[in-house]
C-alpha positions as CSV (number, residue, x, y, z in Angstrom):
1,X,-1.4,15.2,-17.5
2,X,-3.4,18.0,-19.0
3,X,-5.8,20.2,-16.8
4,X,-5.3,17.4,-14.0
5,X,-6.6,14.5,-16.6
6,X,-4.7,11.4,-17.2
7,X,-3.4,11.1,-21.0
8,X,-2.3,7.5,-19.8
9,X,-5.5,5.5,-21.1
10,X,-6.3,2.5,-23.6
11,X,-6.9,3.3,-27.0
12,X,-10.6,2.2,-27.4
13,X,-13.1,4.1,-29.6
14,X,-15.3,7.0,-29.8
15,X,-17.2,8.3,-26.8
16,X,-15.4,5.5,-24.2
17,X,-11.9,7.5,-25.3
18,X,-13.7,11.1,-24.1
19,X,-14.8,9.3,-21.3
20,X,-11.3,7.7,-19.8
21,X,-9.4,11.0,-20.8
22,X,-12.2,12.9,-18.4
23,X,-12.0,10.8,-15.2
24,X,-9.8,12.5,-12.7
25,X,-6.6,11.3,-12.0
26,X,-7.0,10.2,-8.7
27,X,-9.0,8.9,-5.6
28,X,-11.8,11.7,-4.7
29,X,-13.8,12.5,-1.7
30,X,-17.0,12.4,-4.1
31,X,-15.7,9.2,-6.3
32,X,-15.4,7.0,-3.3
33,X,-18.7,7.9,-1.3
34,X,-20.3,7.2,-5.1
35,X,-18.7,3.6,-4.7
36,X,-19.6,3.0,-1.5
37,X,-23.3,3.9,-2.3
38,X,-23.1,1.7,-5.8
39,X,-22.5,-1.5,-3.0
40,X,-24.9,-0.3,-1.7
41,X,-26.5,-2.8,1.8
42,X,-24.5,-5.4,1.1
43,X,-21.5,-3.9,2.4
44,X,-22.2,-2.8,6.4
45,X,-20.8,0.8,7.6
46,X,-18.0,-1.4,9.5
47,X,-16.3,-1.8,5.9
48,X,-15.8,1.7,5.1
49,X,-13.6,4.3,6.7
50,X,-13.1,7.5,6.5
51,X,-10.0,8.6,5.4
52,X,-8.7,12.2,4.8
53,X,-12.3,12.7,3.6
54,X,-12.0,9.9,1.5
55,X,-14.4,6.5,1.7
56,X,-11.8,3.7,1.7
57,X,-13.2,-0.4,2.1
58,X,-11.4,-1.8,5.3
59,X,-10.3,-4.6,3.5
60,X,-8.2,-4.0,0.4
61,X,-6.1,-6.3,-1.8
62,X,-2.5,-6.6,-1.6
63,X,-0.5,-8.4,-4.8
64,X,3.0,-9.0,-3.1
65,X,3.0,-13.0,-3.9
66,X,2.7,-14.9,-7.1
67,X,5.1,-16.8,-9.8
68,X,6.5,-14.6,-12.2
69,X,4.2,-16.2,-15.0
70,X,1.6,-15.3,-17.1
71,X,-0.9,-17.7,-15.8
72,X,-0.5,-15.8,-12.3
73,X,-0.6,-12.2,-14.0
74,X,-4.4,-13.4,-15.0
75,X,-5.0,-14.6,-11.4
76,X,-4.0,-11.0,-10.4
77,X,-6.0,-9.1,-12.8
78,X,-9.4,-11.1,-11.9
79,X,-9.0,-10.9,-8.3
80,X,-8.5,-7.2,-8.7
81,X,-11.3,-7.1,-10.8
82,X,-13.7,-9.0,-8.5
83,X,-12.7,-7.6,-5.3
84,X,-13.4,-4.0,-6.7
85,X,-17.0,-5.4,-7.8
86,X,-17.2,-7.3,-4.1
87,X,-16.9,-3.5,-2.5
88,X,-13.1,-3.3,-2.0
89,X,-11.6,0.1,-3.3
90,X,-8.2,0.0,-2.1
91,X,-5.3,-1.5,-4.2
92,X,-1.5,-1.9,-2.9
93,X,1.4,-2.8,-5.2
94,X,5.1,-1.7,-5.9
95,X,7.4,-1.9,-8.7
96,X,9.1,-4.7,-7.9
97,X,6.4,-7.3,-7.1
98,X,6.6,-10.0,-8.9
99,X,9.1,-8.3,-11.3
100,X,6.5,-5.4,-12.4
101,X,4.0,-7.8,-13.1
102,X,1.4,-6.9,-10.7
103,X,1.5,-3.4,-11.4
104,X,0.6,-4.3,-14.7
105,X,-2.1,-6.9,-14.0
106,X,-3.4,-4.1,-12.2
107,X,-3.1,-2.0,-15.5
108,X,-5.6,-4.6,-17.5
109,X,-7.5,-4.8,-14.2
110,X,-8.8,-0.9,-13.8
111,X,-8.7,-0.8,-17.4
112,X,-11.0,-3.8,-17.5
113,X,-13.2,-2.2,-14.9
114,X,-13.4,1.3,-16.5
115,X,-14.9,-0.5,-19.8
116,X,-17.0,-3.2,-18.5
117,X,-18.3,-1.6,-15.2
118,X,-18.5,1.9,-15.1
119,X,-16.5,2.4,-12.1
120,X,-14.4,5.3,-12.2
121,X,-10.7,6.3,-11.3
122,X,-11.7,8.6,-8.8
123,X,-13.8,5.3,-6.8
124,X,-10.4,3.6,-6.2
125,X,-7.6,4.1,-3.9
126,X,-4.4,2.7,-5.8
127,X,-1.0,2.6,-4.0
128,X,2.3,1.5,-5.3
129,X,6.0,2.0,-3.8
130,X,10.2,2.3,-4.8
131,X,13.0,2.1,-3.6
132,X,14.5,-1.7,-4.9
133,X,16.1,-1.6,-7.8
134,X,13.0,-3.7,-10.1
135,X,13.5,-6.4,-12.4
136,X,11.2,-6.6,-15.2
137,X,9.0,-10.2,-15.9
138,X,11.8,-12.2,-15.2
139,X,15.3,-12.6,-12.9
140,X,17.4,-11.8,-15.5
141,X,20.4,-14.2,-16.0
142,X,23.1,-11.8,-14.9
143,X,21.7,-9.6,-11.6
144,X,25.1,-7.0,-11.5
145,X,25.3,-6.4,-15.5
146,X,21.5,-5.8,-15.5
147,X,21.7,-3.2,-12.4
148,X,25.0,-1.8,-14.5
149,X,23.4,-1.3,-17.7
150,X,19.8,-0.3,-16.2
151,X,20.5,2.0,-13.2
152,X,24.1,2.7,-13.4
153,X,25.7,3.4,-16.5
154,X,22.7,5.4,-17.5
155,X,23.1,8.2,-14.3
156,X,19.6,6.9,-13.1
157,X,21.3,5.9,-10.1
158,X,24.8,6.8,-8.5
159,X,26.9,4.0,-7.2
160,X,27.2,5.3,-4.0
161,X,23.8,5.8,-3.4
162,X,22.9,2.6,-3.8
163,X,23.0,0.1,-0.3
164,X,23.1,-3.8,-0.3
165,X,23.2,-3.6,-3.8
166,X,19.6,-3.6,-4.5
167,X,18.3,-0.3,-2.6
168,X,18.2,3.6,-3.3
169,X,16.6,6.9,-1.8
170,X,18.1,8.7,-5.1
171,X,15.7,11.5,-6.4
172,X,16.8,10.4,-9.8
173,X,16.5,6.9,-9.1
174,X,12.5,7.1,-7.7
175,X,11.4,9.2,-10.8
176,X,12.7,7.0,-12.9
177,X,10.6,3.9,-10.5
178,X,7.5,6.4,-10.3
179,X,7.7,7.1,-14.3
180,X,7.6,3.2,-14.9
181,X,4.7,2.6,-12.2
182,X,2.3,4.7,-13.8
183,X,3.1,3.4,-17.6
184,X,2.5,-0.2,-16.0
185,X,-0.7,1.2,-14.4
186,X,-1.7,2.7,-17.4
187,X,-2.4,5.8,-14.6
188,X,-1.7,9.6,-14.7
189,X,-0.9,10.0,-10.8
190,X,-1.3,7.3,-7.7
191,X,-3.0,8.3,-4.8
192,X,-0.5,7.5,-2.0
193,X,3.2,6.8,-3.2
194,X,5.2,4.8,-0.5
195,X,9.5,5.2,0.2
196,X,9.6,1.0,-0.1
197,X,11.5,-0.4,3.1
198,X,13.6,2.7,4.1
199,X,14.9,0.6,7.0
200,X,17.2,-1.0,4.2
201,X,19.5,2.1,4.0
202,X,20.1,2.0,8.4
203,X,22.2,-1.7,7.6
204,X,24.8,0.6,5.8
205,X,24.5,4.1,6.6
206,X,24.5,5.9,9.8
207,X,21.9,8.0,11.1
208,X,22.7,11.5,10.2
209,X,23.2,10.8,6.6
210,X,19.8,8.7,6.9
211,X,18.2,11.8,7.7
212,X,20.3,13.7,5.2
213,X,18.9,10.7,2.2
214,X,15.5,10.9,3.4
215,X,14.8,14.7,3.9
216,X,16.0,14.4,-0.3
217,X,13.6,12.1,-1.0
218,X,10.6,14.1,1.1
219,X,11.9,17.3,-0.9
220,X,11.2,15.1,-4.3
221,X,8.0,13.5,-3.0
222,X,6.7,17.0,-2.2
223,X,7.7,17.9,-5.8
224,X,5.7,15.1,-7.3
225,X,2.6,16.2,-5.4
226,X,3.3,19.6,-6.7
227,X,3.1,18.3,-10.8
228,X,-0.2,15.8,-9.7
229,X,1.5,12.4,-9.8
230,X,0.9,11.4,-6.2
231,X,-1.8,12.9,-4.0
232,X,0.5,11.8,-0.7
233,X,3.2,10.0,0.3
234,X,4.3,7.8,3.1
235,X,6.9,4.6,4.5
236,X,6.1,0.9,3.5
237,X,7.9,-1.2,6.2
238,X,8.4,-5.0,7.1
239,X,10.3,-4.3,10.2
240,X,11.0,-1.0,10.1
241,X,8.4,0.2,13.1
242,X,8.6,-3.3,14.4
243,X,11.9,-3.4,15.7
244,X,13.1,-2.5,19.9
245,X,13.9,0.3,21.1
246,X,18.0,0.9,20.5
247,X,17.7,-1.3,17.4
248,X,19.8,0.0,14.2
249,X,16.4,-0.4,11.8
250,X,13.7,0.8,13.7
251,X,12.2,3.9,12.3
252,X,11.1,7.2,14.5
253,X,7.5,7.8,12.8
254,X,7.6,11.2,14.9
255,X,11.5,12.6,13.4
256,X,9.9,11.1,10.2
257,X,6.6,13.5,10.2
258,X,9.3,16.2,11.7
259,X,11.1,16.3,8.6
260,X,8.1,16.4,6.3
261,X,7.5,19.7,8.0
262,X,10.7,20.8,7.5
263,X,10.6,20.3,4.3
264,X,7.1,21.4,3.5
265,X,5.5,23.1,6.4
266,X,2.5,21.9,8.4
267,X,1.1,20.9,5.0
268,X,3.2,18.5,4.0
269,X,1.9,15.4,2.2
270,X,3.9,12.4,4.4
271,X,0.4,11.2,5.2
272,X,0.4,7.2,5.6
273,X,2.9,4.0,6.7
274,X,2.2,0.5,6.0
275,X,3.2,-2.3,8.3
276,X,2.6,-5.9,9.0
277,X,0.1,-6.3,11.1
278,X,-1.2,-10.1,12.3
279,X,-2.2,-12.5,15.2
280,X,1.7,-13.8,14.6
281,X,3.1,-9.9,14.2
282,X,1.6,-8.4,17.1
283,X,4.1,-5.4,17.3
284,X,2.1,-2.9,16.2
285,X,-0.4,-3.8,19.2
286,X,2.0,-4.5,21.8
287,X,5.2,-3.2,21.5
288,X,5.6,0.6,22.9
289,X,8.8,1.3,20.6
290,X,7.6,5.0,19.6
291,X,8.2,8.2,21.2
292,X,5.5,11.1,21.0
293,X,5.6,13.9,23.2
294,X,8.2,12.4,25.9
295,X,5.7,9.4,26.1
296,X,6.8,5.7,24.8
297,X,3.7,4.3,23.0
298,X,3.0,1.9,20.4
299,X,3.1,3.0,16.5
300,X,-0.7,3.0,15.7
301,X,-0.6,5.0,19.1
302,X,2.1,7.4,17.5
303,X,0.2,7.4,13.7
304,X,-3.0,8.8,15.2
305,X,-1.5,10.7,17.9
306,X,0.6,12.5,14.7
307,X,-2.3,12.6,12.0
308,X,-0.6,9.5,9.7
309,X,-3.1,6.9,8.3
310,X,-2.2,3.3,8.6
311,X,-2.1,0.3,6.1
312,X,-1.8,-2.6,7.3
313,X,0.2,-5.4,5.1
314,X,0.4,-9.4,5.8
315,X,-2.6,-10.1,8.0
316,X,-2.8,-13.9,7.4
317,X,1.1,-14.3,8.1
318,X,1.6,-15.4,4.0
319,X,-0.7,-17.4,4.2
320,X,0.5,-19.3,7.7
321,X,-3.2,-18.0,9.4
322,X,-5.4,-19.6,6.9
323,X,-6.0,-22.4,9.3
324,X,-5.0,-23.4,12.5
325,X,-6.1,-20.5,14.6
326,X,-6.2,-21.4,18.5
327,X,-9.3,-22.6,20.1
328,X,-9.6,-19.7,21.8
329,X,-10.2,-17.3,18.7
330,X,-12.5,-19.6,17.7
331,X,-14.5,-19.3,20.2
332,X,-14.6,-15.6,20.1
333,X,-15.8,-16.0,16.6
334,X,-17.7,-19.2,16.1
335,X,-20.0,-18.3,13.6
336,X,-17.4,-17.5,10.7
337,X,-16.6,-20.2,8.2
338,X,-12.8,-20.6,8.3
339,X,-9.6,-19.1,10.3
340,X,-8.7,-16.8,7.6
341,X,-11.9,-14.6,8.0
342,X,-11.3,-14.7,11.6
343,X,-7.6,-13.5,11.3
344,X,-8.7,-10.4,8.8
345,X,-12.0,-10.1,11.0
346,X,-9.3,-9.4,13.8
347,X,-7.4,-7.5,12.6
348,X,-9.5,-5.4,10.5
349,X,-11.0,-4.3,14.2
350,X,-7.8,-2.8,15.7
351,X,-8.3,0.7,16.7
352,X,-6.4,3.1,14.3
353,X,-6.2,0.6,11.0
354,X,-7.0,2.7,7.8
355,X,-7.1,-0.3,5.5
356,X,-5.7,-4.0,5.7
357,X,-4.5,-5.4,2.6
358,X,-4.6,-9.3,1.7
359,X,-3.2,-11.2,-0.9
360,X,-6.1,-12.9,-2.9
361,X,-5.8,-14.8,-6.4
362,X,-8.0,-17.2,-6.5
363,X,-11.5,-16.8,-6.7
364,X,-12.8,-18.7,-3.9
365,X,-10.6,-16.6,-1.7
366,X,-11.7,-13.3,-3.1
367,X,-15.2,-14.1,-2.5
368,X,-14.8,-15.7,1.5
369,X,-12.7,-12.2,2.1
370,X,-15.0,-10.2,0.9
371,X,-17.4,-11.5,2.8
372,X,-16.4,-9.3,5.6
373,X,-18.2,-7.0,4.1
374,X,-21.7,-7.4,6.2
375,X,-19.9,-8.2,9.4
376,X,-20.7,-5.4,11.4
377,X,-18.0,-3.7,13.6
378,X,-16.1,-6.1,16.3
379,X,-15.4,-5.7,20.3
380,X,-12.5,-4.8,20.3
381,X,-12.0,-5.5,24.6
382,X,-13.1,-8.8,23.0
383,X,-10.2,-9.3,20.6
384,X,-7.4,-7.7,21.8
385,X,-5.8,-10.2,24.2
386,X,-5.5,-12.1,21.0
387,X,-2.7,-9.8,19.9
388,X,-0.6,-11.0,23.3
């Protein structure tokens, strides 16, 4: 970066070139209140939050799923591009999704956006995450020799620092993960930069040396904020906050913000988790499994009692919500067209949710989410019980 611009844009001529190398580098309070005002009336206030100052769409879209093909890498980059023009300005990846091909779909995506619509990088809220070791486009035929000759032999990542032979809090190891990200984002910084499953590393090590592997990775996190390549950080979980009380996995989101101060002080940047969050994974809703303050309470309870922002991953259960919702959520929501509206409509309405992210590819889809945009805000005493 130079004077906080990105250097990382498309080569393109004249004038467009002076234009990409000027947008900011990241999300911005004034980018994303400009976007929300482009949608204009379309889009109802009940789409937007607010966000550490920041206008973020309610619905954003995830890219988890897909066959590692280039057919699917186009269905990722339309969808991108069309739910960004629908009013959604939130976009979730990580490295390894789909073997680095989302992260770049997403890569032709802004950069098809930037040229063809104006929109700017400081409009959209981008997201990615690392910790699995990545492959890239394809499974490669031999696994160990390409971990050996990728990660190990090179000193990118110590043996013993790697757990289940896939995962690493490494310093060294997550630079090398955030370098790639932005070259396959074609992106100068991200705006939130998640520690991918950190639950991974309690099925081998014990808690203490947890502690010792994350408070490294907060210390390098905090660095990378420092030299502009992530505005915040956070913890992307799949069961990680879900988990009991006395389970080996689950994750204290109040030690977790502890440390951050530790590390940095009551400004630290550990600002967000993502978690599932669905009609089918209730947790999040039901389950007290936090502590805050001598109190046991639920983690959307902790995040807001402790300041963290929460995105929300897997609202339509991969795909098992699409259809087949009980009678009795259809009743609360008669008037919408199918069970997967209902389902996002649902949970997009739970008290604390920053953003929920859903997996869209195809068209159709893109355009039947988005149309949440003009639902106004739900009852809440309405919905709940549909969490139990």
């Amino acid at each position: 970066m130079e004077n906080g611009r990105s250097r990382l844009v498309s080569v393109t001529a004249g004038t467009e070139v002076k234009r990409l190398m000027d947008m900011p580098t990241r999300a911005t309070v004034g980018g994303t209140t400009r976007f929300r005002a482009r949608i204009g009336p379309s889009a109802g206030d009940g789409f937007y939050r607010q966000w550490g100052g920041l206008t973020l769409s309610v619905l954003g879209i995830g890219t988890y799923l897909g066959e590692t093909n280039t057919y699917t890498d186009d269905l990722v980059h339309d969808a991108v591009v069309e739910a960004v023009r629908l009013g959604a300005n939130v976009i979730d990846t990580a490295i390894n999704y789909r073997y680095q091909r989302s992260e770049r779909a997403i890569g032709r995506a802004l950069h098809t956006l930037y040229q063809g619509d104006r929109v700017e990088r400081d409009e959209l809220f981008i997201s990615t995450k690392g910790g699995f070791v990545p492959f890239d486009r394809l499974a490669p035929v031999n696994p160990v020799r390409h971990l050996q000759e990728k990660f190990l032999s090179t000193g990118i990542l110590p043996l013993e620092e790697l757990v289940g032979g896939c995962h690493s809090l490494h310093p060294r190891f997550l630079c090398a993960l955030l370098d790639r990200s932005l070259e396959n984002l074609r992106l100068g910084a991200v705006d939130l930069y998640y520690l991918h499953n950190p639950e991974t590393q309690l099925m081998t090590v014990d808690k203490p040396e947890f502690e010792r592997r994350m408070r490294r990775a907060f210390q390098w996190l905090e660095s990378e904020v420092l030299e502009g390549r992530i505005a915040c950080y956070g913890t992307a979980t799949w069961i990680g906050y879900r988990k009991r009380r006395g389970a080996k996995e689950l994750l204290s989101l109040a030690a977790l913000v502890r440390l951050a101060r530790e590390v940095a002080g009551s400004e630290h940047h550990f600002r967000a988790i993502q978690l599932p969050l669905s009609l089918m994974m209730p947790e999040a809703v039901t389950l007290p499994n936090q502590i805050v303050d001598d109190e046991v309470v639920t983690i959307l309870e902790a995040a807001e009692r402790l300041g963290v922002g929460v995105f929300v991953s897997g609202p339509l259960a991969q795909g098992l919500l699409v259809e087949g919702l009980p009678g009795t959520m259809r009743r609360k929501l008669p008037d919408f067209p199918s069970d997967a509206q209902r389902s996002l409509y649902a949970v997009t309405n739970v008290p604390g949710v920053t953003s929920v992210l859903v997996g869209m590819k195809k068209p159709k889809h893109v355009k039947e989410n988005l149309e949440l945009r003009s639902r106004p805000r739900g009852d809440w005493a309405l919905l709940q019980d549909s969490f139990w």
